[in-house]
N, C-alpha and C positions, 0 to 999 in steps of 0.2 A: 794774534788770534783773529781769526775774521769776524766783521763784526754777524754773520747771519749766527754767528756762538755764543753770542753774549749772551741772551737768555738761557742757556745750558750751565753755564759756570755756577755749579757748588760754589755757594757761601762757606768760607772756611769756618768751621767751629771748631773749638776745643773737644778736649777729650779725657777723661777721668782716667788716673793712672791704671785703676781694672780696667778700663779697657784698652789701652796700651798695651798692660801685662799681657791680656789673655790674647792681642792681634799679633804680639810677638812670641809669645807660646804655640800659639797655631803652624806662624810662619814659620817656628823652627822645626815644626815637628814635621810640617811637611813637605821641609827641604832636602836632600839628597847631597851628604858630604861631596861624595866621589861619583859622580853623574858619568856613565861612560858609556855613550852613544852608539861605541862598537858591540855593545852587551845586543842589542836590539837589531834583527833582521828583516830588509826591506822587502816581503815576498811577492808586494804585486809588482817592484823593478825587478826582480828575480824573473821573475815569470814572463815578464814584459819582453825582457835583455831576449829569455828564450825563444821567448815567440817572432823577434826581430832576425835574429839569428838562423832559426829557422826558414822563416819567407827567404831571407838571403840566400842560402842555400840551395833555394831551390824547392823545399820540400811543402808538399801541400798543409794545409793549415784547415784542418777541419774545428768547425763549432760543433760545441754543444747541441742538443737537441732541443730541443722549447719545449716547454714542459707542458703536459696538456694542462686545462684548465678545469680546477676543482669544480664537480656539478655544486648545485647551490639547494638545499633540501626548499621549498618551498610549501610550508604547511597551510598556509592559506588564509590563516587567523586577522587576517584582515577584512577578511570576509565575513567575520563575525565579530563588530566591537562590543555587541551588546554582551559575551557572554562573561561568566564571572573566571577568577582564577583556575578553582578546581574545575570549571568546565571546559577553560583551555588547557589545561595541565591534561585532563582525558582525551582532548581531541587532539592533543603532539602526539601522547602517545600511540593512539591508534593509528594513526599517521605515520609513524616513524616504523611503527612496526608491519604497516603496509610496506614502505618505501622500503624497509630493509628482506622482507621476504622478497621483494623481486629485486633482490639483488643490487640494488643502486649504492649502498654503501660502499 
């Protein structure tokens, strides 16, 4: 082990047979007898293979769109630290319900 490790090395302790019991009750419960790796489907090599295959081909390879970016509601409450809850709680709402009558929702 190198020595810049030596500070890291766990001092070995012991350990009370509960907790032995219950670190090998765990480990068994969440081990998997018959683990069968084919049960499970890779779809972004899936999708990859197609998309390789494709450019090979010849065929054009269109993206996605970019998706526009969500407006961001802006109620302004920073403009007012001094007010209390229920006075910001009135001023979202009447704000909110400006922003949504013109339509920005």
């Amino acid at each position: 082990m190198p020595e810049s490790f030596q500070d890291e090395v766990v001092v070995e302790r012991a350990f009370s047979e509960d907790e032995l019991g219950l670190a090998k009750t765990l480990i068994e419960a969440k081990t998997m007898e018959d683990f069968d790796l084919g049960r499970y489907k890779d779809a972004y090599v899936e999708k990859l293979t197609e998309l390789i295959e494709a450019k090979v081909e010849g065929k054009e390879i269109v993206t996605a769109p970019v998706p526009e970016e969500p407006q961001i509601l802006d109620l302004g409450l920073s403009d007012f630290p001094e007010l209390t809850m229920p006075s910001r709680l009135g001023l979202i709402a009447e704000r909110w319900t400006r922003w949504v009558r013109a339509g920005l929702s």
